[in-house]
Residue frames as a rotation matrix with the C-alpha (Angstrom) as fourth column:
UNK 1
0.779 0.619 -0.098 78.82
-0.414 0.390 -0.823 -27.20
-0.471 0.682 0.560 112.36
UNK 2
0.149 -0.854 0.498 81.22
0.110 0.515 0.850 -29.72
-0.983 -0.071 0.171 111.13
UNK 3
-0.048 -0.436 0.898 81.17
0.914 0.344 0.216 -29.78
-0.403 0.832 0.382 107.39
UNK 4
0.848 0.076 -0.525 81.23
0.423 -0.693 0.583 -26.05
-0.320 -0.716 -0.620 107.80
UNK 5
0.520 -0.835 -0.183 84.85
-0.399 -0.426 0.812 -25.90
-0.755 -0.349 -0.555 108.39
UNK 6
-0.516 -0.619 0.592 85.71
0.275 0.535 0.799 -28.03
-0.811 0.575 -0.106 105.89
UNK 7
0.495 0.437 0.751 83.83
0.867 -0.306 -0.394 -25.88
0.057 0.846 -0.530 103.14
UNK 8
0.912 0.035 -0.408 85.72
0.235 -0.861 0.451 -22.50
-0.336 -0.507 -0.794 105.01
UNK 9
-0.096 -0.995 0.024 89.36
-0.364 0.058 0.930 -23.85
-0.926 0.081 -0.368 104.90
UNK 10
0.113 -0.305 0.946 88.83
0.752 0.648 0.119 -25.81
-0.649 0.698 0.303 101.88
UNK 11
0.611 0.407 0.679 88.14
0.791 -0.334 -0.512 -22.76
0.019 0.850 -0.526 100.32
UNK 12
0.880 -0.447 0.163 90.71
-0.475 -0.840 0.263 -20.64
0.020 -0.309 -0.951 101.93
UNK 13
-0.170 -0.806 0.567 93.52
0.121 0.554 0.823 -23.36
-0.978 0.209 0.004 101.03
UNK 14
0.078 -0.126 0.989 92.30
0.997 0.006 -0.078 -23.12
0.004 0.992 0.126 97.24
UNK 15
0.999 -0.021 0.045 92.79
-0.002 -0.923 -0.384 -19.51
0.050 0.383 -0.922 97.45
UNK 16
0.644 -0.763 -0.052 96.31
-0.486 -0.461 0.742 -19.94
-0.590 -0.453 -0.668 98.79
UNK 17
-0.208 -0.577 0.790 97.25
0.404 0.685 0.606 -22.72
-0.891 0.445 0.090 96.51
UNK 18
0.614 0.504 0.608 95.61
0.771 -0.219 -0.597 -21.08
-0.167 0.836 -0.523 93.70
UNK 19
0.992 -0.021 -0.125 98.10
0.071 -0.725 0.685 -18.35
-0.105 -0.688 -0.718 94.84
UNK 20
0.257 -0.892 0.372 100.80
-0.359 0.270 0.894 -20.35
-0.897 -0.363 -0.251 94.93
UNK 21
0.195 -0.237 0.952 100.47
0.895 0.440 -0.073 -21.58
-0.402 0.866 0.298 91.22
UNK 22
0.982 -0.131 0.139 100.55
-0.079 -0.941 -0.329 -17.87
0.174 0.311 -0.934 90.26
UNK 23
0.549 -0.820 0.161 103.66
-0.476 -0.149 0.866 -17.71
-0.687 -0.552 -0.473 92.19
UNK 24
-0.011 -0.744 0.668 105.22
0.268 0.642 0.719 -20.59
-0.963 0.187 0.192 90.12
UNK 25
0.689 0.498 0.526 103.68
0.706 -0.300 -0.642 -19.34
-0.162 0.814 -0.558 86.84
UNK 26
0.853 -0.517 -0.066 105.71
-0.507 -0.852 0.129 -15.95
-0.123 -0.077 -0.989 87.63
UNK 27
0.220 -0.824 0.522 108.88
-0.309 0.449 0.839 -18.25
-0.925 -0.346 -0.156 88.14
UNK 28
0.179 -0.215 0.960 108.38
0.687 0.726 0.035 -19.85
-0.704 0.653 0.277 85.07
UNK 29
0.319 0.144 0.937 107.77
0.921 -0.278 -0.271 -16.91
0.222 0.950 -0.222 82.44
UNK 30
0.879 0.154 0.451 108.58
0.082 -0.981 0.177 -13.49
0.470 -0.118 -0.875 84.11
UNK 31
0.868 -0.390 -0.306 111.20
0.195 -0.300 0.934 -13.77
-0.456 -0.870 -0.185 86.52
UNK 32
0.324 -0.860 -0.394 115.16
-0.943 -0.328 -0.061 -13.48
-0.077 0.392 -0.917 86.17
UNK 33
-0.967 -0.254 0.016 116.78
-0.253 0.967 0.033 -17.16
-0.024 0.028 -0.999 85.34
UNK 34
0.454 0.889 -0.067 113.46
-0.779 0.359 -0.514 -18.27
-0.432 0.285 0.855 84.21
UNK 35
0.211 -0.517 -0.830 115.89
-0.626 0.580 -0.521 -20.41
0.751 0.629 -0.201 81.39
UNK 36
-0.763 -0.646 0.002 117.44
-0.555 0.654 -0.515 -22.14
0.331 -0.394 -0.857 84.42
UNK 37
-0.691 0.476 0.544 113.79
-0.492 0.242 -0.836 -22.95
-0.530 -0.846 0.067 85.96
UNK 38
0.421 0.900 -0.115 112.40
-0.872 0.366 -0.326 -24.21
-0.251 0.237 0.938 83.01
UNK 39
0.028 -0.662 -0.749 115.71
-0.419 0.673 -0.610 -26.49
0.907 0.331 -0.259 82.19
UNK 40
-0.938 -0.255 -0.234 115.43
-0.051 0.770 -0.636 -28.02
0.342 -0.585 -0.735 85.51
UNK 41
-0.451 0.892 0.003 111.15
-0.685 -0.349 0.640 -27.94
0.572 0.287 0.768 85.66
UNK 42
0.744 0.567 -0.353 110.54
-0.318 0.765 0.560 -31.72
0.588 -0.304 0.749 85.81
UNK 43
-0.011 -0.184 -0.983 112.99
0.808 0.577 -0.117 -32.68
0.588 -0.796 0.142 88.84
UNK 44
-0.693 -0.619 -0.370 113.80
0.586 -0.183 -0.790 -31.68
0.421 -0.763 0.490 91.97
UNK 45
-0.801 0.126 -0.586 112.61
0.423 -0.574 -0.701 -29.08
-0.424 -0.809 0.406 93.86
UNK 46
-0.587 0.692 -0.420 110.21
-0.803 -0.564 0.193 -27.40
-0.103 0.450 0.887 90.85
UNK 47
-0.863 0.091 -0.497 108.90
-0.055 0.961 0.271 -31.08
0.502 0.261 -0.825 90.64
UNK 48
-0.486 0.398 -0.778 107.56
0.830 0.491 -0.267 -30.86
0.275 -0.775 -0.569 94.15
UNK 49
-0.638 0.591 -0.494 106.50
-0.176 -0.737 -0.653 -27.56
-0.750 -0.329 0.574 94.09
UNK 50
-0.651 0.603 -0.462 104.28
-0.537 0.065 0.841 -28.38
0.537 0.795 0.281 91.08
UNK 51
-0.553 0.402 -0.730 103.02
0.342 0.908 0.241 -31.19
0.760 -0.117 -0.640 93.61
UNK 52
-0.851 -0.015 -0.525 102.49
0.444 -0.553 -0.705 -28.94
-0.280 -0.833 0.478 95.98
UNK 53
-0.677 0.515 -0.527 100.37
-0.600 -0.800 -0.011 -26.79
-0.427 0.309 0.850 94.45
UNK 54
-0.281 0.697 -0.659 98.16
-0.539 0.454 0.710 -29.60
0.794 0.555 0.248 92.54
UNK 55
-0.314 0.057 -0.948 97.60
0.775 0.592 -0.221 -31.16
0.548 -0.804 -0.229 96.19
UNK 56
-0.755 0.313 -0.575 96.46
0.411 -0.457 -0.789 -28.41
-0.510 -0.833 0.216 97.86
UNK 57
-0.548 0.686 -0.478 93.72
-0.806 -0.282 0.520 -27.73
0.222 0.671 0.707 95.06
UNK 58
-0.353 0.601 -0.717 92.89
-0.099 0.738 0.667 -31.37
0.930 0.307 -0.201 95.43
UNK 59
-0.664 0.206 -0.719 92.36
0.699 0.511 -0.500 -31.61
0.264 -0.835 -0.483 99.14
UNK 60
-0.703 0.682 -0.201 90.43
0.121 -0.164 -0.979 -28.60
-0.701 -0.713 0.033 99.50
UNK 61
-0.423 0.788 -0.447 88.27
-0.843 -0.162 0.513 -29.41
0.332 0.594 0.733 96.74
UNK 62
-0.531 0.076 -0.844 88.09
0.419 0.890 -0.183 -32.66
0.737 -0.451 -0.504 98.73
UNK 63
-0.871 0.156 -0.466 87.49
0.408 -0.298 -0.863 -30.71
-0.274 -0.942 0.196 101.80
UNK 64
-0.852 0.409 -0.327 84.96
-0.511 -0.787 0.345 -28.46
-0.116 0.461 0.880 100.12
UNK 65
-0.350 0.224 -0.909 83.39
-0.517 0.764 0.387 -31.53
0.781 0.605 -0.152 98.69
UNK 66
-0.462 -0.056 -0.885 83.35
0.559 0.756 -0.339 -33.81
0.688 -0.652 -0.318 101.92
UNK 67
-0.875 0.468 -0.120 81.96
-0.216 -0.601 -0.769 -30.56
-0.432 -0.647 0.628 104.06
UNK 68
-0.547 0.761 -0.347 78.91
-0.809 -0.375 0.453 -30.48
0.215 0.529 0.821 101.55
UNK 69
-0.481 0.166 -0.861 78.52
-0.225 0.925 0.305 -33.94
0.847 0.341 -0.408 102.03
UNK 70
-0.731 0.010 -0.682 78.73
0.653 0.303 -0.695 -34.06
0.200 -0.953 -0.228 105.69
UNK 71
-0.829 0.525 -0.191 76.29
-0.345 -0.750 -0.565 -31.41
-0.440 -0.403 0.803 105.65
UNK 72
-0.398 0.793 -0.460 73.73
-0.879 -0.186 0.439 -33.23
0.263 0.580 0.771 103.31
UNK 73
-0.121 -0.060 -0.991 73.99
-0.241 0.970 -0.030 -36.39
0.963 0.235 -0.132 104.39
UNK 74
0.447 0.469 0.761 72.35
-0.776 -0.221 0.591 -38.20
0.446 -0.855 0.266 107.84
UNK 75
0.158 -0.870 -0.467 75.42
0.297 0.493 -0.818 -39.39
0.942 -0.010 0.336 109.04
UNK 76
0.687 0.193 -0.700 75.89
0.696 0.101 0.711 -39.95
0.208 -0.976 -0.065 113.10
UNK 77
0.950 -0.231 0.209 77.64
-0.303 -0.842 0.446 -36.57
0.073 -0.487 -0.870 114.82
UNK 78
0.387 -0.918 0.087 80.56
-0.639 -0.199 0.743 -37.81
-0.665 -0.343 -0.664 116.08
UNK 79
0.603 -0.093 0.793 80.70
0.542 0.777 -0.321 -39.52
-0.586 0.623 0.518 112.83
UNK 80
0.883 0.126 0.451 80.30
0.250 -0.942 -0.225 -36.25
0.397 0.312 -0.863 111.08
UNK 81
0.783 -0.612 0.113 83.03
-0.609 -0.717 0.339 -34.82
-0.126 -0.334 -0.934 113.30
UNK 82
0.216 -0.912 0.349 85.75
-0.276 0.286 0.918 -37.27
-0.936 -0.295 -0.190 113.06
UNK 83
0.375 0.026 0.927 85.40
0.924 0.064 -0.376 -37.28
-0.070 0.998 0.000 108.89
UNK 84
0.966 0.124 0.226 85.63
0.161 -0.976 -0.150 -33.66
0.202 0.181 -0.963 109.41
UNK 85
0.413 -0.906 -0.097 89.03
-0.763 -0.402 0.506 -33.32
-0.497 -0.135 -0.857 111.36
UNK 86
0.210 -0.529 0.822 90.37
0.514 0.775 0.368 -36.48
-0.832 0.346 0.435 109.09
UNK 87
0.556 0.386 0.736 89.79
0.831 -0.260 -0.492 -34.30
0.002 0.885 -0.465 105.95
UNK 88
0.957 -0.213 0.197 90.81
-0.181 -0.969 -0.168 -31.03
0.226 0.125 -0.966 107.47
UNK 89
0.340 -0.842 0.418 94.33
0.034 0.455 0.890 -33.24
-0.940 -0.288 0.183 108.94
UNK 90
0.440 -0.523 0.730 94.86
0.732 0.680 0.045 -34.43
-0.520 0.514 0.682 105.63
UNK 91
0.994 -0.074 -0.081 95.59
-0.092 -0.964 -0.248 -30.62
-0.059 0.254 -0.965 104.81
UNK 92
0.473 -0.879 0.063 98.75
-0.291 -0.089 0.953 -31.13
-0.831 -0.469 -0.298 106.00
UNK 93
0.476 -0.293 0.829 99.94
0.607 0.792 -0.068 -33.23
-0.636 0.535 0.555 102.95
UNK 94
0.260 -0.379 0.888 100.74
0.742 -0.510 -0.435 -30.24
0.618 0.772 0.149 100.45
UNK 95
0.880 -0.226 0.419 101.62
-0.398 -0.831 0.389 -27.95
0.260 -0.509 -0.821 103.33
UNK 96
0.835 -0.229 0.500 104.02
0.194 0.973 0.121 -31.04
-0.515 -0.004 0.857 103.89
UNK 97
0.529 -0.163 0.833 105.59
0.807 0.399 -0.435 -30.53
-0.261 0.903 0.343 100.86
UNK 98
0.663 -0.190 0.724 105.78
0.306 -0.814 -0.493 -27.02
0.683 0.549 -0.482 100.60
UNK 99
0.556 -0.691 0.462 108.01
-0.830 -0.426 0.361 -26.99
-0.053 -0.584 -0.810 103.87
UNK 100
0.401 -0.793 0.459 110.10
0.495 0.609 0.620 -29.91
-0.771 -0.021 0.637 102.96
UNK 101
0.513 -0.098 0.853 110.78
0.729 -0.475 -0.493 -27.68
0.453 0.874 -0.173 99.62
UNK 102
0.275 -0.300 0.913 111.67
0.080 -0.940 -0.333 -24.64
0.958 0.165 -0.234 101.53
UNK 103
0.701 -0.010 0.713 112.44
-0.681 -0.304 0.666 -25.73
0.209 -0.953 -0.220 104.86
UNK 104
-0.495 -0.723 -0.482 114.03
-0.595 0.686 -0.418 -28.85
0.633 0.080 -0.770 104.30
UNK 105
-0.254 0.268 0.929 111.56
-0.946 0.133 -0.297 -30.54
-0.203 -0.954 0.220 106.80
UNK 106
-0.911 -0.255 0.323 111.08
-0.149 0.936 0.320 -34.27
-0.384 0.243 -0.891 106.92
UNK 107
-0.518 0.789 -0.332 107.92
-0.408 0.114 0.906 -35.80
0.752 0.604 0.263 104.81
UNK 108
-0.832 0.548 0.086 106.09
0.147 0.367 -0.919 -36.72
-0.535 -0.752 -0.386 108.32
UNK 109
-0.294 0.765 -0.574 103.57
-0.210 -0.637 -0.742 -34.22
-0.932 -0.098 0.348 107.41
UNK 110
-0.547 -0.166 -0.821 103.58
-0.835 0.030 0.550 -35.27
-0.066 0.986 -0.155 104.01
UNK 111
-0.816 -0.011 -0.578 102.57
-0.248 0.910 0.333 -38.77
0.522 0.415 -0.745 104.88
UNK 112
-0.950 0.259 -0.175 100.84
0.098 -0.287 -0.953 -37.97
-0.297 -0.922 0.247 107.79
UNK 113
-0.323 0.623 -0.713 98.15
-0.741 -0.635 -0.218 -35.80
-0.588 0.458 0.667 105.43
UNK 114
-0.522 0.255 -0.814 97.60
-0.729 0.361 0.581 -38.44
0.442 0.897 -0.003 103.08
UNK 115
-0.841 0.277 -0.465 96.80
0.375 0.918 -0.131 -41.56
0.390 -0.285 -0.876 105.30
UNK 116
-0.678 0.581 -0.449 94.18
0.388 -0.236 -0.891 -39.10
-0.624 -0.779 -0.066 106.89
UNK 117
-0.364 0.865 -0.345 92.85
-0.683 -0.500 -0.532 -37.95
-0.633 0.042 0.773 104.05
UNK 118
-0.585 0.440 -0.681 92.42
-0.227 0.718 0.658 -41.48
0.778 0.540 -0.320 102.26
UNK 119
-0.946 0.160 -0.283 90.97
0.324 0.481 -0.814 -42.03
0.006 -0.862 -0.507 105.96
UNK 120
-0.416 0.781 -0.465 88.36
-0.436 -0.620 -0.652 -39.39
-0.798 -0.069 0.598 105.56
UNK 121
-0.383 0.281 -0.880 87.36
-0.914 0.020 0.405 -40.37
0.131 0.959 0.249 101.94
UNK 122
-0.953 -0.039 -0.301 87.16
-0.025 0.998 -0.050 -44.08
0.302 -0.040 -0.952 103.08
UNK 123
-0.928 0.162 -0.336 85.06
0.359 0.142 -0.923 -43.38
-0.102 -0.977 -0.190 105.87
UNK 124
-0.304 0.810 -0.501 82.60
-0.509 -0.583 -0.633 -40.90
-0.805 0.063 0.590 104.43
UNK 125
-0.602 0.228 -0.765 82.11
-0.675 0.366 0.640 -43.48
0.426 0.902 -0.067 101.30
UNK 126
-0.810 0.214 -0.546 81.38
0.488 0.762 -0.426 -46.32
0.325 -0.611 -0.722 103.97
UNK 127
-0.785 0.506 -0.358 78.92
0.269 -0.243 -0.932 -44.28
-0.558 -0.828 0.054 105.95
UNK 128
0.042 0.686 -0.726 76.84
-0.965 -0.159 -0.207 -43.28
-0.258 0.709 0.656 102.91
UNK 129
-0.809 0.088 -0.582 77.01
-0.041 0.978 0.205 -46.82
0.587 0.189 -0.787 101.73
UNK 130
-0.878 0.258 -0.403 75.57
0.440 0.766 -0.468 -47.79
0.187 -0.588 -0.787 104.73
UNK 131
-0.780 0.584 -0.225 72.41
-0.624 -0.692 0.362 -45.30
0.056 0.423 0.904 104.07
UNK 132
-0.269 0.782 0.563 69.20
0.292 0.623 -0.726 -46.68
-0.918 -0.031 -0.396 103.99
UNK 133
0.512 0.499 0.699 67.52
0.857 -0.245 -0.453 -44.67
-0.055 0.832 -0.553 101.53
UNK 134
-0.447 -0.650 -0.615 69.57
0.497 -0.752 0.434 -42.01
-0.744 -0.112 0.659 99.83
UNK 135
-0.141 0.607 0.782 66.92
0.904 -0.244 0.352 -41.29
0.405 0.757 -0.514 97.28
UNK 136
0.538 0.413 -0.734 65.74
0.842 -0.292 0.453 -38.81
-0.027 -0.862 -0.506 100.60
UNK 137
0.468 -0.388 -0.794 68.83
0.030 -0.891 0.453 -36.37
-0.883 -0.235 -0.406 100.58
UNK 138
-0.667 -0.633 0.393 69.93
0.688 -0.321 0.650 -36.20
-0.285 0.704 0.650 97.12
């Protein structure tokens, strides 16, 4: 079941990102050198983990979102499936992020994730558009 998986992970990415803002929370008020992490907050590295973490909330509430959809909506199968893995790809974007942050890894994945999930969003807007009557499944 395709929009399924993208209600499963979406929700098991907002647990981990939800997770991960704790994490930064702790950084900010609790840890040791907190003073240095809030004096350097808005650049660099705490910058992008802030992105991080507000990107992986948004995609799998996207995902979450776009599963329901694909499930309510009477949208052709291998439509249905290639919205799905565009949506669950675009995961990658804040995972992206969080290993250029701590890995140093290049922004492939970073850029990768986005173009797939503006791909998904596109696509599932278009395909409802093109609806006959949507009076039916709301």
């Amino acid at each position: 079941m395709t929009g399924k998986h993208n209600i499963s992970w979406g929700l098991m990415f907002l647990a981990v990102f939800m997770l991960y803002g704790f994490l930064l929370i702790y950084l900010r008020d609790f840890a040791p050198g907190k003073e240095q992490w809030i004096n350097e907050y808005s650049t660099g590295k705490h910058f992008e983990s802030r992105l991080a973490h507000v990107h992986g909330n948004l995609f799998a509430f996207l995902n979450i979102l776009i599963g329901y959809l694909l499930l309510k909506f009477d949208i052709p199968v291998k439509t249905k499936k290639v919205i799905s893995f565009l949506a669950l790809t675009g995961m990658l974007m804040p995972i992206g992020i969080v290993l250029e942050i701590y890995l140093g890894a290049p922004p492939y994945f970073v850029l990768i994730g986005a173009i797939m999930e503006i791909a998904a969003v596109f696509l599932l807007g278009f395909n409802i558009f093109q609806l006959k009557n949507l009076k039916q499944h709301v």
